[in-house]
N, C-alpha and C positions, 0 to 999 in steps of 0.2 A: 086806208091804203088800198092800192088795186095791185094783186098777184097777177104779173104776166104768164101768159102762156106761151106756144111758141107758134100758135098759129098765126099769119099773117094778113095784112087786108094786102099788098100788093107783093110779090117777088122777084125780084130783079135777078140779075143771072149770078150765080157760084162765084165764089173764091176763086183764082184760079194761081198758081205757084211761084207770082210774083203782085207785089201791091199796087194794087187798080184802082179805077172806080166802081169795080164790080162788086154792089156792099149790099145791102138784101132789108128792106123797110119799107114802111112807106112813104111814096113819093107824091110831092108838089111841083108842078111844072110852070116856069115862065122861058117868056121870048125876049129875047134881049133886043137891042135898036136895029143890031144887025140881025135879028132872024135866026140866033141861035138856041137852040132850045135844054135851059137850064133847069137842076133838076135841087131840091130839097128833101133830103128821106133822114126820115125819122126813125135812125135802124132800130130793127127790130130787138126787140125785150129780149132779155135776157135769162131763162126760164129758172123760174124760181125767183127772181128780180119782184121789189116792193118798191111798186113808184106810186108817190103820192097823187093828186089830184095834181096841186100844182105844178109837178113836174110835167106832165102829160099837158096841160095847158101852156107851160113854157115852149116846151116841144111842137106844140101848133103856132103859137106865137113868131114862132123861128122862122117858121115854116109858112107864115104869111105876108114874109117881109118879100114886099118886091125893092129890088136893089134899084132899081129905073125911076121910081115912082117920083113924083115933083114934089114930093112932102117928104123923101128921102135923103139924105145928102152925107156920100160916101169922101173920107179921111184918109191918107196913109199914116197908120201908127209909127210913129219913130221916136216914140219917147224911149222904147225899151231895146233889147239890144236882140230881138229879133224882128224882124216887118209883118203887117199884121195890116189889117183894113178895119178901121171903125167905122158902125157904121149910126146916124143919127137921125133923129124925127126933128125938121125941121118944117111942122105943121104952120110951128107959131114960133113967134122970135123976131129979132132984126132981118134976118133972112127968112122968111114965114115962103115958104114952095118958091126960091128961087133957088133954085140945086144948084146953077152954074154958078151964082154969086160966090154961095156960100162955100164950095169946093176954090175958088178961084181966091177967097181972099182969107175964110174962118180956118183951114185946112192948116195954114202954114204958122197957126198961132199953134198950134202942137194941141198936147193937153185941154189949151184954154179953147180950142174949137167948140168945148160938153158946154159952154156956160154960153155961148151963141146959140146952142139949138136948144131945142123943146125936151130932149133926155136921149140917153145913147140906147138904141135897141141890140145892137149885138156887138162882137169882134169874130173878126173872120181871119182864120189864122191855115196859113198854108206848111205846108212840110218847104226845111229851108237846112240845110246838112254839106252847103259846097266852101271853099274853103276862107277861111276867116269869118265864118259867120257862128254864132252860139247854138246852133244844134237842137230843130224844130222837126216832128213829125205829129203829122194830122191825126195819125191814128190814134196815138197817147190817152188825149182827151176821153176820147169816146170809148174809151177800156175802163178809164178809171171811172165814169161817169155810170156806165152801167153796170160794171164790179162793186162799184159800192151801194147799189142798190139792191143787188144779191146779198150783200153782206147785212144789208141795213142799217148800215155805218150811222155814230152820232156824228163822227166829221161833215161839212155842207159840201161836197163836190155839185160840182155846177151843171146845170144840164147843157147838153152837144146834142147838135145834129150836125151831119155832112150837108155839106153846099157845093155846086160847080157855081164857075162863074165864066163868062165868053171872056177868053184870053184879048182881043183887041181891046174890049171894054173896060178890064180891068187893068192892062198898058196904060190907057190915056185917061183915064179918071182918078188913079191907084198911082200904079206902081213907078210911072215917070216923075209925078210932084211928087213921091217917095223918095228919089233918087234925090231928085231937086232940093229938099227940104233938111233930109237927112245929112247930106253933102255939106252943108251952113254949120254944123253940129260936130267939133270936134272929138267932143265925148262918145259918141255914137256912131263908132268904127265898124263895130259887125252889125249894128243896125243897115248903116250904109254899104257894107259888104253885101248886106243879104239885099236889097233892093239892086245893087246892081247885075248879082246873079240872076233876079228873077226878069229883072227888064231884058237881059241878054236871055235868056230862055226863051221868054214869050216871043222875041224877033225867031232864034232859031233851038226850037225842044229837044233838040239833038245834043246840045252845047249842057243842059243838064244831065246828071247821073244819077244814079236812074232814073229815066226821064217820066215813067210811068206814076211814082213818087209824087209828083204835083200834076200832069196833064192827064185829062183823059184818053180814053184809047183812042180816041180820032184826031187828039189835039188841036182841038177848036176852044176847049175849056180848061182851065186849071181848076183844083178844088182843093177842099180844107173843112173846115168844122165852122160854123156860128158858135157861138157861146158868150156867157156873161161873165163878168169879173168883179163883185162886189165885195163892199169888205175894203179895209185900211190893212195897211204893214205892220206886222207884229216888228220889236227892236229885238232884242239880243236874248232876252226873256223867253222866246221861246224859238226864234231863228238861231242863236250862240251869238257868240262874238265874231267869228270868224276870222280872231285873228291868226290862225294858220295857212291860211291861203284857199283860197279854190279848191278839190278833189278832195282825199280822204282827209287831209288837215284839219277844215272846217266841218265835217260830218264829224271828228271826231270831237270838237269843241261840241256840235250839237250834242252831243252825249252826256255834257255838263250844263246842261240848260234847270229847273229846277222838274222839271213833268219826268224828262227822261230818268234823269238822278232818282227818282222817287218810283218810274218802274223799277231801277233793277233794284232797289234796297228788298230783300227778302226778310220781308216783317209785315204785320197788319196792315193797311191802306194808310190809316191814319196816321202811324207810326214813318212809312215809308212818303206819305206828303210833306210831315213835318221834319225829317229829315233832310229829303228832298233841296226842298226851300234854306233850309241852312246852308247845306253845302254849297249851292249854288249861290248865296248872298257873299261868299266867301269872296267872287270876281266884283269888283266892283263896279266894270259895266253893266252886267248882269241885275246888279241891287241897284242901281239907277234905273234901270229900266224896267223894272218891279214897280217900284213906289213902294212906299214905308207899307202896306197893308195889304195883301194879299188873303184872301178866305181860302179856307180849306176845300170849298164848296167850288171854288173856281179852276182850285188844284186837281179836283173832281174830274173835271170836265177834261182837264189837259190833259192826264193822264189817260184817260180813255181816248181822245182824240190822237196822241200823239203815238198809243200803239197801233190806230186804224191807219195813221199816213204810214207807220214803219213796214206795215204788211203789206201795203199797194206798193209802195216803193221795192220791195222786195221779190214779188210775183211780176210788175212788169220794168225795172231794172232801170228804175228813174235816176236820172244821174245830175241832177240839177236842181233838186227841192230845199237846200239851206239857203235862207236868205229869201226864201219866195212865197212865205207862209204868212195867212193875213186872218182878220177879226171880223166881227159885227158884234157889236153891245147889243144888248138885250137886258132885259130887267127879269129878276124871277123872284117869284113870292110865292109861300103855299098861303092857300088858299079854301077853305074848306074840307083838311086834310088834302088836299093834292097840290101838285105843283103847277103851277102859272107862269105863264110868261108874256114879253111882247118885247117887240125890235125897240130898240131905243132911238129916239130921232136925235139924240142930244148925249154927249157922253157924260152928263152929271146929273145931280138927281132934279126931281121935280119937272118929269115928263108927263105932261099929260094925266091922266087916270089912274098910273099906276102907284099902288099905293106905298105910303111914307118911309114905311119898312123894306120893301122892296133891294133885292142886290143888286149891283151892277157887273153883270159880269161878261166876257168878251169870250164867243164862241168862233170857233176857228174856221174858215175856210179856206178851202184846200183847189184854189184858182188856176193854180201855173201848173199844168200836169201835161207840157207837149215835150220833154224831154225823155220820155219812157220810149217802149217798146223795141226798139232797132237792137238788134244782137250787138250792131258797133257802140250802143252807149254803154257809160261804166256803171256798173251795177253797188253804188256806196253803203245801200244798206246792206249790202250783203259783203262785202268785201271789209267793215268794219266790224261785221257782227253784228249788227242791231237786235236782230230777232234773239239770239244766243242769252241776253245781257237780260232779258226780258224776266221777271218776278212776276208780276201780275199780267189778267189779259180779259179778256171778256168771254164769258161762256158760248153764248149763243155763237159769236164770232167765231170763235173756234171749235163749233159744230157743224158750223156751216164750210171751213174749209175745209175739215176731212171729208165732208159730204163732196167738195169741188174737185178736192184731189183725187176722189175715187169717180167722180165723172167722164174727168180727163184722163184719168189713165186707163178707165173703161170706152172711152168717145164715144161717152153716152151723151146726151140733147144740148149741154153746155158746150163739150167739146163742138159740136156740130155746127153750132151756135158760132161758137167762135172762129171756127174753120169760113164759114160764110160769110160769115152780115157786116166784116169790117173791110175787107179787102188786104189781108195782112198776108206777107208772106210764109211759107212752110216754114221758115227756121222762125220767125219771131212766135206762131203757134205753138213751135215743139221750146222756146223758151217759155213759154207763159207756163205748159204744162211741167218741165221740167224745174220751174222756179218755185211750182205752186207744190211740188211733191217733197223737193228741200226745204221751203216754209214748213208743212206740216206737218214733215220726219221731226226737225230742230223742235217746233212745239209739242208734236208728242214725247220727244223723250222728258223734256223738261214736263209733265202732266206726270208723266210715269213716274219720274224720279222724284214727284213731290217738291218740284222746285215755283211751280207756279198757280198762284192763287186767282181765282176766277170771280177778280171782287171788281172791276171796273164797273160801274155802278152808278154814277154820276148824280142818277131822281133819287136811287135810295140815298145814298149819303145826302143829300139833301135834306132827304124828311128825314133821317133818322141820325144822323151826323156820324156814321159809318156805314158801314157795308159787311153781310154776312158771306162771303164767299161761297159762291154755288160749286154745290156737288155733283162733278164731270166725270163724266166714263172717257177715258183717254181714247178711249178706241170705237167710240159710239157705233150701233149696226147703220 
């Protein structure tokens, strides 16, 4: 792992008290057809942030995409029900570097465009908030993205970087066969909402609110985040059922899922999985979408992942995360006394090398996170309680937020951090800090009161087939 600092290779200019392009990383530079000059910054770390190798190499990867290239070939996403730019290597393929073909004809097969090209390099996802559309901002991503590497979350948040892109380019390449495409698509009303707000932008920036939200300050470019999306749809197992509807209905279904059910049970881990899992077999969607055999080992894993999404949902007031929660198989085996792993290409057994005994178990990623940040979204984990409900939690994690919340409410180098390098406005900052200091209060008292045990543990119950709960200073210096 590489611990950031907060020194920088480049600095771009301040925050300043409404949401810009003015974000603070560093930067890659291209020239679009028309001579505009587009920028890719890799903002800056997050001090005290643990970013792997990989992440750091993804982050350059991003950041060497040129969007023009003739082995490129740029998508309007409308499968989902915000707009979004895919974008594709089409090195090799039936289309191998004919970019116009393959926008002109692979583009409009939606989805099935990934299985005409050579593999998808990113998704470019712009701020999208005007009316009928499902409620997009850029900055989201890149909060979670770097928050959970401070944290050193087991959840997988995906890596971001900021992107512009020249608004006529991405009109006539983008956002017009978005219109077009979307339009054919009855199901995909705020899909087509949002592409028609954005094509009327790009003609006149004024016609957007607040117009600084997607264009840069000279309004030559729009911008948003690259990032990737990997990983399948979890069902009801651990999304709920959502047969309450949209807003806090379904958040509170999420609450009977079997991970969540199994936080709040105040009893031993093990005791509180195996519970868990009953209760929630009790829905019979639920137990369908289980499968007859769940390991406790998998329950492990849920359970710690699904306190890490309840705390980011919390600190930046995500309002859209039921139903958007996804997987990756992996195979795990100890191994020598320690624990092993590797990605599973296959969801059943006899992959490859791994060996006979080997689990299969399905690690969570945590993909769709552009619903956060804005003071106007509604904040479900907090307005249902989530954090309140909570028995178990992870130590380290909750070492590290009292550490964050006495940062910010000192605007000592995180705050600073955060005040700069995203281009967020004053009120979304003084939420982050004021959501992060209610997070901490709610878990200290619950530390205090001896209601929460610090067993989330995931490797140890693995090896050991429980977890010894670590011994926490509620109030660490």
């Amino acid at each position: 792992m590489i611990r950031a600092t907060i020194s920088l290779v480049a600095i771009l200019a301040a925050a300043p008290s409404f949401a810009t392009d003015a974000i603070r990383g560093e930067a890659a530079t291209f020239t679009s057809p028309n001579g505009v000059v587009e920028r890719c910054v890799r903002i800056a770390p997050i001090p005290g942030g643990e970013y792997s190798d990989g992440d750091l190499k993804d982050e350059a990867a991003f950041c060497a995409i040129d969007l023009y290239a003739t082995a490129v070939g740029l998508c309007p996403k409308t499968w989902s029900t915000s707009p979004g730019m895919m974008v594709y290597d089409i090195s090799s393929g039936p289309y191998a570097s004919d970019r116009a073909a393959f926008e002109r004809n692979a583009c409009k097969e939606g989805k099935s465009a990934q299985d005409l090209a050579e593999d998808d390099l990113a998704k470019f996802k712009v701020t999208m908030n005007a009316e009928g559309t499902s409620g997009t901002y850029s900055a989201s991503p890149l909060l979670y993205y770097h928050f959970s590497r401070y944290f050193d979350m087991d959840v997988k948040v995906p890596v971001t970087v900021w992107r512009s892109m020249d608004v006529a380019m991405h009109n006539s390449e983008v956002a017009r066969p978005g219109l077009a495409i979307s339009g054919h698509n009855r199901s995909a009303r705020m899909n087509h909402a949002g592409w028609k707000h954005l094509v009327n932008a790009e003609a006149n920036p004024a016609s957007y609110s607040p117009t600084s939200d997607i264009f840069t300050k000279d309004r030559t470019q729009i911008y948003g985040i690259l990032t990737s999306s990997p990983g399948h749809r979890y069902g009801s197992e651990l999304n709920g059922t959502r047969k309450s509807g949209w807003g806090k209905g379904q958040n509170l279904d999420f609450q009977e899922t079997p991970a969540f059910l199994a936080l709040r049970e105040d009893a031993p881990l093990i005791e509180a999985i195996d519970t868990g899992l009953a209760k929630a077999r009790r829905d019979g969607q639920i137990s369908r979408d289980l499968g007859p055999d769940i390991p406790r080992e998998q329950m492990a894993y849920w359970t710690r992942e699904i306190s890490e999404i309840v705390l980011l949902d919390f600190i930046f007031s995500q309002q859209d995360r039921v139903g958007n929660i996804d997987f990756t198989p992996y195979y795990y085996w100890i191994e020598k006394g320690d624990l092993e792993h590797k990605k599973a290409k296959h969801h059943e057994p006899g992959d490859g090398d791994v060996p006979a005994g080997a689990m299969l178990l399905r690690r969570t990623n945590l993909n769709d996170n552009d619903a956060g940040a804005r003071v106007a979204y509604a904040n479900f984990a907090k307005t249902t309680q989530m954090l309140e409900k909570l028995r178990h939690f992870d130590g380290k994690v909750y070492e590290r937020l009292v550490a964050l919340d006495r940062d910010l409410q000192s605007q000592g180098p995180i705050y600073q951090w955060l005040s700069a390098s995203l281009g967020l406005k004053d009120r979304e900052v003084t939420q982050v800090v004021n959501n992060t200091e209610l997070a901490t209060g709610i878990l200290q008292e619950g530390c205090r009161a001896g209601r929460l045990r610090f067993d989330l543990n995931p490797k140890e119950f693995f090896l050991t087939g429980d977890v010894v709960p670590d011994e926490i200073n509620c109030d660490p210096a």
